[in-house]
KEKE-3310 file (N, C-alpha, C; in steps of 0.2 Angstrom, whole numbers, plus 5000, padded with zeros to 4 digits):
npx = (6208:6208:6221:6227:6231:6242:6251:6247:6255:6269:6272:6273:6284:6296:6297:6294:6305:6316:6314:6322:6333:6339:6341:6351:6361:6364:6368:6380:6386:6387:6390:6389:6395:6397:6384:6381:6390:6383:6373:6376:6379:6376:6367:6355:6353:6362:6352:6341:6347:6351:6339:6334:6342:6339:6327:6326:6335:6328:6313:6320:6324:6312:6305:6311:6310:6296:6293:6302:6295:6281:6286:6283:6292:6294:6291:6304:6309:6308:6317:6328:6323:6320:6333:6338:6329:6322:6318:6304:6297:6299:6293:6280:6276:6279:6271:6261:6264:6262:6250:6245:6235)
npy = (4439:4458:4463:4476:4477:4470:4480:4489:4483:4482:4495:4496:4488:4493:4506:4505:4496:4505:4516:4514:4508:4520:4530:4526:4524:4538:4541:4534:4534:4532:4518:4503:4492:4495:4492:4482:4472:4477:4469:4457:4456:4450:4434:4434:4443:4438:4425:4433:4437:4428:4421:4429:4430:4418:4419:4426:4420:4407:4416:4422:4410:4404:4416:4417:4403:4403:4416:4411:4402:4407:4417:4431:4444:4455:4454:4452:4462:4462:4455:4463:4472:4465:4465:4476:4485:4476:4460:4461:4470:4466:4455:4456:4465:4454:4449:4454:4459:4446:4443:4449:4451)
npz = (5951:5949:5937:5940:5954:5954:5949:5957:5972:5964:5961:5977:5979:5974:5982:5994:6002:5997:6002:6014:6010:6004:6015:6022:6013:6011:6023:6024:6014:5994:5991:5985:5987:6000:6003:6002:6010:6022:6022:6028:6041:6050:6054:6053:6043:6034:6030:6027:6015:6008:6006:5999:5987:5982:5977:5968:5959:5957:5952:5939:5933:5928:5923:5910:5904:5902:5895:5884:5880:5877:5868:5871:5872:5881:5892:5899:5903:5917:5923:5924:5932:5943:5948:5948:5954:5963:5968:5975:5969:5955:5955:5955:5945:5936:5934:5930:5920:5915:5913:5902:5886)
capx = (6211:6212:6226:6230:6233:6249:6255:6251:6261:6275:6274:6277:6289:6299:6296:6296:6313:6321:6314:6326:6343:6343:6342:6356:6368:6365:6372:6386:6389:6385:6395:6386:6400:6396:6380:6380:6393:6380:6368:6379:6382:6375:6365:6349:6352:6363:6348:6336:6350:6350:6333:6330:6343:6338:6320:6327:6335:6319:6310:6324:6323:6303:6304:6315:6306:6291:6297:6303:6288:6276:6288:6282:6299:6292:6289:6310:6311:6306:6322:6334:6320:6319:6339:6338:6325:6323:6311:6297:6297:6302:6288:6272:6277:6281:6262:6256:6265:6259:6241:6242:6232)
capy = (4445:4461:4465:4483:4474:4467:4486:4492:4478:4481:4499:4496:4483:4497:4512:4503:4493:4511:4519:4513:4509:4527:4534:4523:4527:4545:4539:4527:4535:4528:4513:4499:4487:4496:4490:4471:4471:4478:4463:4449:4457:4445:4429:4435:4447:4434:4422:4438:4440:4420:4419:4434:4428:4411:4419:4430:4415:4406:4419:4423:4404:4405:4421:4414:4396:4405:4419:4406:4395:4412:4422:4436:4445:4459:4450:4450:4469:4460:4456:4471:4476:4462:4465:4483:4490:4471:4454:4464:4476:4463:4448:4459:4467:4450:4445:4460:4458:4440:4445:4455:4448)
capz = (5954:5946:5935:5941:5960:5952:5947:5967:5972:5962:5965:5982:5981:5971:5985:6001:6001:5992:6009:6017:6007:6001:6019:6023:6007:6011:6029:6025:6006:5988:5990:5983:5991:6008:6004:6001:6016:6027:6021:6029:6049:6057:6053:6054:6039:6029:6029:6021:6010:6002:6005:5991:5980:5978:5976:5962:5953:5955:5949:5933:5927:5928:5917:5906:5904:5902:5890:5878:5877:5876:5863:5872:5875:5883:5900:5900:5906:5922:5926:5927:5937:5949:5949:5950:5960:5969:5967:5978:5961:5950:5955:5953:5937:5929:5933:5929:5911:5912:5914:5897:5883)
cpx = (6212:6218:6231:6234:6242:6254:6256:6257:6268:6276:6278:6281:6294:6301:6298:6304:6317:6319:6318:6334:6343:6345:6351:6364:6369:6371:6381:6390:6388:6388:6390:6388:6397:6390:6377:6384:6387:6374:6370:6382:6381:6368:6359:6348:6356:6356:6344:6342:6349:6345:6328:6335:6343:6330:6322:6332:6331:6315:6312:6323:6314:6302:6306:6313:6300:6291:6299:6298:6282:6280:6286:6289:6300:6292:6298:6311:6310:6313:6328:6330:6318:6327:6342:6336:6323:6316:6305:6295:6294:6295:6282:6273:6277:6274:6258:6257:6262:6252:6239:6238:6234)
cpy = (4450:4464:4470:4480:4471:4472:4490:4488:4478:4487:4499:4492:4487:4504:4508:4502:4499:4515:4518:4510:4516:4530:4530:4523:4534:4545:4539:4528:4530:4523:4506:4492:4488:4494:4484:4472:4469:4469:4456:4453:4456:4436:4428:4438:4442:4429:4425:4437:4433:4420:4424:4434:4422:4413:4422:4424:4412:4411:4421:4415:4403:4409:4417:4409:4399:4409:4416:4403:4402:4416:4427:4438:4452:4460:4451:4456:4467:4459:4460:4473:4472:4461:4471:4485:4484:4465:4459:4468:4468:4458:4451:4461:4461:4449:4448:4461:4450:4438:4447:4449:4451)
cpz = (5949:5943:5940:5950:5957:5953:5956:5970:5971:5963:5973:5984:5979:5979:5991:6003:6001:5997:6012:6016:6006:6009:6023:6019:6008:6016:6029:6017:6001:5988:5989:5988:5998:6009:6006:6007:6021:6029:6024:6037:6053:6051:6051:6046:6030:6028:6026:6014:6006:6000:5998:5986:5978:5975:5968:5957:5951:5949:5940:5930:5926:5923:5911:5901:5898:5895:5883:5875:5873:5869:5864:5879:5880:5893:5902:5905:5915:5925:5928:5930:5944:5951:5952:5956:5965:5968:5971:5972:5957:5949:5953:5945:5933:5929:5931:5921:5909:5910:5906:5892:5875)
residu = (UNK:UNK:UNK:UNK:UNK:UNK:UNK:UNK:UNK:UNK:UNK:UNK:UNK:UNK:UNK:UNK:UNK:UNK:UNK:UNK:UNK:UNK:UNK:UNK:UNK:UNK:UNK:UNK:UNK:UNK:UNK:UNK:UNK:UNK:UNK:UNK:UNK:UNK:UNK:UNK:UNK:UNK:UNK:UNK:UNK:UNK:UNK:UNK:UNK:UNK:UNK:UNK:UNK:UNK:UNK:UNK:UNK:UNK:UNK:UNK:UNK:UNK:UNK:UNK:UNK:UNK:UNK:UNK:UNK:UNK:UNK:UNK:UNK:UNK:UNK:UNK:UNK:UNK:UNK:UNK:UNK:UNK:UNK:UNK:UNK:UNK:UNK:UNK:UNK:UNK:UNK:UNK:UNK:UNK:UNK:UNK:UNK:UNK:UNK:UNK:UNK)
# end
């Protein structure tokens, strides 16, 4: 597969998701709190919420592991961005640093 397909990916795993929390912070005000809150309003939405932060644990000891063995420290930047902007960001981008040569 080539590379750059990683960096699409991760672009839109960065935009998409951020389409739709920012129209919703503008709503409901910058409130971080008020945002996790919203994440848990019913059952449906606490289940996305586990199910993408056990993918983001997974994904953090995987880097980690990985990161160690390769001494390539570079790959780390991965995770304040699959923290930040969100694992749909965060997963492409590491494969996309995995890839490098």
């Amino acid at each position: 597969m080539p590379r750059w397909i990683w960096l699409v990916l991760a672009a839109w795993g960065a935009v998409h998701p951020w389409s739709y929390f920012l129209p919703y912070l503008r709503e409901n005000g910058w409130s971080l709190s008020g945002l996790s809150d919203a994440w848990y309003v019913n059952a449906s939405s606490t289940g996305l919420t586990w199910d993408l932060t056990i993918v983001a644990v997974v994904l953090t000891v995987w880097i980690l592991v990985e990161t160690f063995q390769t001494r390539d420290w570079r790959r780390l930047i991965a995770l304040p961005v699959a923290f930040g902007v969100g694992v749909s960001c965060g997963l492409p981008l590491y494969l996309w640093l995995r890839g490098r040569r």
